[in-house]
N, C-alpha and C positions, 0 to 999 in steps of 0.2 A: 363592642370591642372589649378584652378581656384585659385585666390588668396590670401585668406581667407586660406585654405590650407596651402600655401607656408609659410607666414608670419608669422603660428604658426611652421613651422619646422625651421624657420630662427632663432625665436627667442631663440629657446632650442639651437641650433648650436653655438649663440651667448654667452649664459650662458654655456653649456656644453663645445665643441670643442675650444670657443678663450676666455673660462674664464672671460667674460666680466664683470665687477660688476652690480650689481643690480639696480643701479639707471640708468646705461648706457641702460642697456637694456629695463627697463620702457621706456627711451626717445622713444629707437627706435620702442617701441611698441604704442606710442603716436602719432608720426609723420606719421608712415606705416599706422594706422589707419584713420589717417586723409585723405590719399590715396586712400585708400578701404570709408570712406563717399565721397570720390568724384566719383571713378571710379566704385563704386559696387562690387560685385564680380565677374571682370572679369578676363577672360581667361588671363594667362602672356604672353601667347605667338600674344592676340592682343594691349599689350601695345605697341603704337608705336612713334612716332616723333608726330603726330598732339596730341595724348591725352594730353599727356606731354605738349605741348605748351597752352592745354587750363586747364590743373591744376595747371600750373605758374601763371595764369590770373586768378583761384579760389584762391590762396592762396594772388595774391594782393589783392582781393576783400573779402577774408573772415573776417566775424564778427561771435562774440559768441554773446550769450544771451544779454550781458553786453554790446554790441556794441563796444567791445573790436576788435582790430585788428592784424594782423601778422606784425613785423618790418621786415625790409630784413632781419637782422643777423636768425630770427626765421625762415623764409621764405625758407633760406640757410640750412638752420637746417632739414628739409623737405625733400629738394631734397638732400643731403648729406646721409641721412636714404635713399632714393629711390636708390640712385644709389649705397650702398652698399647692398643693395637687391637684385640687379642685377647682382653685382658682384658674389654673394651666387648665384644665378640662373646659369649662365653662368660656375662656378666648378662645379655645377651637370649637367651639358649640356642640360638644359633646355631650348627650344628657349623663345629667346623674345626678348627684345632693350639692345642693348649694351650698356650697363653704361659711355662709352665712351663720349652718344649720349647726358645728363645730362652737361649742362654747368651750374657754378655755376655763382648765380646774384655778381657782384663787389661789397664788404660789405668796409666800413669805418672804419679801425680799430680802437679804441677809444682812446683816449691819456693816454698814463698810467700815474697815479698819484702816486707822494712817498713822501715822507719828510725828507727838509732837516734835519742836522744836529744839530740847534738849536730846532728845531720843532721835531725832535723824546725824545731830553734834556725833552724839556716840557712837554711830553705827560707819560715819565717815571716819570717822578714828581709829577705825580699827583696822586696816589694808596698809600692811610695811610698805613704805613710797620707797624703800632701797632698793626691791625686786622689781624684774619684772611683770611677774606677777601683780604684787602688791600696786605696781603703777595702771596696770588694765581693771583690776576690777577696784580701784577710785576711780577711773573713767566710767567702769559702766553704772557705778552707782551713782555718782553724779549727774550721768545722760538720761537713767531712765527719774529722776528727780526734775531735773532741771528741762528734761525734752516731755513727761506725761508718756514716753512711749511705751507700747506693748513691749513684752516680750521677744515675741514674733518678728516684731518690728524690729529691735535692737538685735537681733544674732543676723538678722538678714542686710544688714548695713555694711559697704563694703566703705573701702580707703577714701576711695574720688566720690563718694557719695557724700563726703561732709566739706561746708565751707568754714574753715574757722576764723577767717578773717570776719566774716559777716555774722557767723554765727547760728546759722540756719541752713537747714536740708531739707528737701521733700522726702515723706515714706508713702511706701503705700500699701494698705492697711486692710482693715476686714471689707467685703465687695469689695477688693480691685480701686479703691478711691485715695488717690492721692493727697496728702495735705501736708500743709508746711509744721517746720519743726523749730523752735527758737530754742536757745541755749544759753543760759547764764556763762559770763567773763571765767567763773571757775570751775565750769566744766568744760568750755575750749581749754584753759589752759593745763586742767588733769589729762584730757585727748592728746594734744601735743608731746605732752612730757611722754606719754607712754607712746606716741608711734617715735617721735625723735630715740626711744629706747630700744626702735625694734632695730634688727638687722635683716629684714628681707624686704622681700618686693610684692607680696602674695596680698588678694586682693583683699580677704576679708577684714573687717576692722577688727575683731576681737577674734583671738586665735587660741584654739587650744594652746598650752605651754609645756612641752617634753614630747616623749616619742620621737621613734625612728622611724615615720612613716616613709615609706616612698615616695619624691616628690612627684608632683605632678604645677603645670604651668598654674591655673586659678589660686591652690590653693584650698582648695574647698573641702577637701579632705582634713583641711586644721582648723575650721571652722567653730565656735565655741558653740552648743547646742541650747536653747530653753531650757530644759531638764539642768544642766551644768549651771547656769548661770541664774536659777532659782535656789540651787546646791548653795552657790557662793552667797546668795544673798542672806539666806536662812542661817550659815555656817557666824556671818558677821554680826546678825542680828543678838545670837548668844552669848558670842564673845563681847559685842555689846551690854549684856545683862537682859536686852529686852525677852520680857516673858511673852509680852503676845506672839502670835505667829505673823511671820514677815515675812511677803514672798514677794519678786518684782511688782506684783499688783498694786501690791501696798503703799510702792513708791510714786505710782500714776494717782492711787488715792489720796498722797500726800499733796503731790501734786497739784488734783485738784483742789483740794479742801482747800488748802494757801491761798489759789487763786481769790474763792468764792468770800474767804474769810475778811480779803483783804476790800472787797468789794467790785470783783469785774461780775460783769455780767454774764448770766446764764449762756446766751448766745455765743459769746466769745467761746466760753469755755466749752461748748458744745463742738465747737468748729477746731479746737488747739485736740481736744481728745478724740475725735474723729465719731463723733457721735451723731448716726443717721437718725436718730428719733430726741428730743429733746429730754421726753419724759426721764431717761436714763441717765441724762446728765443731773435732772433733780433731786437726784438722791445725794446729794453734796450741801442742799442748801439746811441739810443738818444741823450745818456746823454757824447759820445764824443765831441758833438756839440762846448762847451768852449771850450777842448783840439785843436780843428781846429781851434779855430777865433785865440788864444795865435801863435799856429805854423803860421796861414798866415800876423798875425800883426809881427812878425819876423820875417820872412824869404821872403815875399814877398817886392817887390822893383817895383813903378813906372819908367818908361821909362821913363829920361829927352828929 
């Protein structure tokens, strides 16, 4: 069976059978593709250990039009899509290379960036609470703080999606997998103040502000975008003075770091950020770092 083939039955498998979202499965129809420009349309069952080792060494070497090229983490990204390809081959007993056979290149993981506690003071400070404006993004910077939520997650939030009496909402997030969402007292009551501001009916929670669109019933046309509301966030950070670079992520990062600093558990925090593999949530316990230097400047003792 030729590959071209398989890659479009993978991908319905992917959407269909493991519900994968849409953008996930674009990637891996992106990456596969770039597979099939190297290897052609061949047979799976002659992908072997050499091809493999000479499309590691196409995807060091490739450039786009732009002379643009692959980082490792994209590179990783590639053979990640490859080797669940194979995995999908090997459930329908298709011969070919054991996904086994796929090592991934050793990637750097990047230093997470959060802000301190003075430095989040200042970045809340800076959104005029007279506007309406200035009242939606103190809500969304408080939500994406106080909720740990994606980006993704917060523009896709609509009205009746949030309880503020209780202070919790379900999202549903990367795979399709829903989890709960808590909220700190002063981000229901930044939410509040900004929809009691609004004067429509339209569904989504954070809405563009201006234009004469044409209406339409949803709404969704005023939709606030990811792209816009990383704008916002970057735009406050400056006017806050902070130099690092500040984007929504930053504020999940903050998020979690608080958590871990303050002493919850890895598990917990695994399950509030929506994190399938644990490993991904360890990159937080970073921030133990002080807690060690304090326990070994007490407790340890030189040998007279």
């Amino acid at each position: 069976m030729v590959l071209s083939e398989l890659i479009t039955d993978f991908l319905e498998y992917l959407e269909i059978e493991k519900n994968r979202a849409q953008k996930t499965t674009e990637n891996y129809h992106l990456y596969l593709m770039r597979f099939f420009e190297f290897a052609d349309d061949v047979e799976v069952g002659k992908i072997n250990d050499e091809l493999i080792r000479r499309y590691r060494l196409w995807l060091a070497r490739y450039q786009n039009e732009q002379d643009g090229t692959l980082s490792k983490t994209t590179q990783s990204y590639h053979l990640i899509a490859l080797r669940h390809f194979l995995r999908y081959l090997a459930k329908r007993n298709i011969a070919s290379l054991s996904p086994d056979k796929i090592e991934l290149p050793s990637v750097k993981r990047p230093q997470v960036t959060f802000l301190a506690k003075e430095e989040l003071n200042n970045l809340f400070a800076q959104p005029d609470r007279s506007t309406l404006a200035g009242k939606r993004d103190i809500a969304i910077l408080h939500l994406l703080y106080s909720g740990g939520l994606r980006v993704s997650e917060l523009v896709n939030l609509n009205c009746d999606h949030i309880n503020l009496k209780r202070r919790e909402f379900m999202v549903r997030g990367k795979g399709q997998k829903d989890r709960p969402i808590f909220i700190s007292l002063e981000a229901a009551e930044h939410l509040q103040d900004y929809l009691d501001a609004r004067d429509d009916t339209l569904q989504p929670l954070f809405l563009r502000i201006g234009g004469h669109e044409q209406v339409d019933r949803s709404g969704d046309y005023k939709r606030l975008t990811a792209r816009s509301v990383q704008r916002i966030v970057s735009n406050y950070a400056k006017l806050a003075g902070i130099t690092k670079k500040v984007s929504p992520h930053t504020l999940r990062h903050s998020f979690a770091t608080g958590l871990v600093s303050r002493g919850a558990d890895l598990r917990s925090v695994q399950a509030m950020l929506g994190h399938s593999n644990i490993a991904t949530t360890q990159v937080y316990t970073h921030v133990t770092d002080p807690h060690l230097r304090k326990v070994h400047e007490q407790f340890h003792q030189e040998i007279d």
